[in-house]
N, C-alpha and C positions, 0 to 999 in steps of 0.2 A: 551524444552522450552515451557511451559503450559501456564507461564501467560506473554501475550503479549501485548504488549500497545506502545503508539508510547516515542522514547524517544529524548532526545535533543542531536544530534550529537557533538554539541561544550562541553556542559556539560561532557560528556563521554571524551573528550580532555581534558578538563581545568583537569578533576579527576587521568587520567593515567597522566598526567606530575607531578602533586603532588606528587601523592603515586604510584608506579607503580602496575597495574593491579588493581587500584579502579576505573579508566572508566568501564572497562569489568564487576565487582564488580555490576556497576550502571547498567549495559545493563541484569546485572541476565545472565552472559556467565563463571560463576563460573569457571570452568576448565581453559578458557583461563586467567581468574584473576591470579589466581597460574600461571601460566605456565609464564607469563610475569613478575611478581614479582620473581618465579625462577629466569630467565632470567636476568634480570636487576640486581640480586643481584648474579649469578654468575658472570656477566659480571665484576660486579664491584671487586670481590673476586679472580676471576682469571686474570684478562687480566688487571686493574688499578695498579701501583705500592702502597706501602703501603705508599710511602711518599707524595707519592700524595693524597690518603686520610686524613693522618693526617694532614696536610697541609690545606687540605677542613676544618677540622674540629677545625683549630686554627684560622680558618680565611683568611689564605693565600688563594689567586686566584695560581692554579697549571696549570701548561704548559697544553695548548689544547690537544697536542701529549698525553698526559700519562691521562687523562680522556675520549678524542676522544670516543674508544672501547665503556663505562657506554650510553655516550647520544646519540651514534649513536643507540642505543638499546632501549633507552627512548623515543627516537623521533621513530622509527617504533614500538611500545605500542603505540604511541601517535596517531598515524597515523592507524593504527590497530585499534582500540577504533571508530574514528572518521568514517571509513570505515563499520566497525557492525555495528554501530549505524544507520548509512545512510540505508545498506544493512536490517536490521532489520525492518525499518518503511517501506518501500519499499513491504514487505513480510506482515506485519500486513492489510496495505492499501490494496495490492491486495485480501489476505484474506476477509476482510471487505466488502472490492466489490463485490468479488465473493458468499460471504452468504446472501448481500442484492440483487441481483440479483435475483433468486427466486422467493424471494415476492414478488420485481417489478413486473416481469412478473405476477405474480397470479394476481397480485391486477389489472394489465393493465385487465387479460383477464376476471377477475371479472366487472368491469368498462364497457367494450364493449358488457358482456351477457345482463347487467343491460339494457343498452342503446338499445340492437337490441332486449329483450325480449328474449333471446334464454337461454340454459344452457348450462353449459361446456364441456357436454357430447356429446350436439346434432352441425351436421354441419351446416356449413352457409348454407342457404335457397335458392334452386335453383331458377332461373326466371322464372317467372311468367309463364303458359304454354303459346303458341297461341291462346287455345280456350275460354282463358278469355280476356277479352275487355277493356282495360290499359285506362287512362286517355290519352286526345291527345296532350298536351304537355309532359307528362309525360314520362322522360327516365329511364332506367333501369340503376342502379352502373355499374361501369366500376370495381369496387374491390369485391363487394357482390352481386351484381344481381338483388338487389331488387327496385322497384320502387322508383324513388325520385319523392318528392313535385321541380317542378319546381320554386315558391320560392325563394327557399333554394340554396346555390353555393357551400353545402356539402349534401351527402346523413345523412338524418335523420336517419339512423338504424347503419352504421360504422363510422360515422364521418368524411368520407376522403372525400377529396375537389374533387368534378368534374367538371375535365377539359370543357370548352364550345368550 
């Protein structure tokens, strides 16, 4: 299944109760198309009496009993149909997610080099030693280490909020 895209679970219902296996048809699950239009048209072939179809086919409404077998088989295509379909979007979504993931993250950790001046190669910047002389409000991040502008109620270089 190469091309994936999201599709309308009820669509793929309204399509296999029409025609059997043209939900599946729409879902692009070709094999299961056949395989339920098989289905459906054995069913009706072996297991419906003949008078029962001809009966269908002059118009007569035929005893429940002697068609039963055809739409208990129409209704699980139907229901089949409506379940890929669900189960399919379900599968693209997560795909989706998980190829934009990625960049998110790239572009988060491009966004915080920008802001701390660092690059993506080099680590966060240890604290400051003792034998340099800090500003005397001035605290060191609780996440990065480096000095914040007192100011400020987030550190200017990662952006995370420090607690007071």
């Amino acid at each position: 299944m190469t091309d994936r895209s999201r599709r309308r679970p009820w669509l793929a219902a309204l399509l296999a109760l029409v025609v059997s296996g043209l939900g599946h048809a729409y879902l692009r699950r070709w094999a299961r198309a056949l395989g339920w239009y098989v289905a459906v048209t054995a069913a009706v072939v072996a297991l419906v009496p003949d008078a029962a179809v001809d009966g269908l086919i002059a118009g007569d409404v035929p005893p429940l009993a002697d068609v039963a077998p055809a739409v208990l088989v129409v209704a699980a295509s139907v229901i089949d149909a409506y379940v890929t379909a669900h189960r399919q979007n379900r599968e693209y979504e997560r795909e989706r997610r998980t190829a934009s993931e990625p960049a998110d993250r790239e572009a988060s950790a491009e966004r915080m080099d920008a802001a701390s001046g660092t690059s993506a190669t080099t680590e966060p910047r240890d604290p400051p030693a003792s034998d340099e002389t800090p500003d005397a409000d001035a605290a060191p991040c609780p996440h990065c280490g480096r000095e914040t502008d007192p100011s400020f109620d987030f550190c200017q270089w990662c952006a995370e909020p420090i607690d007071e």
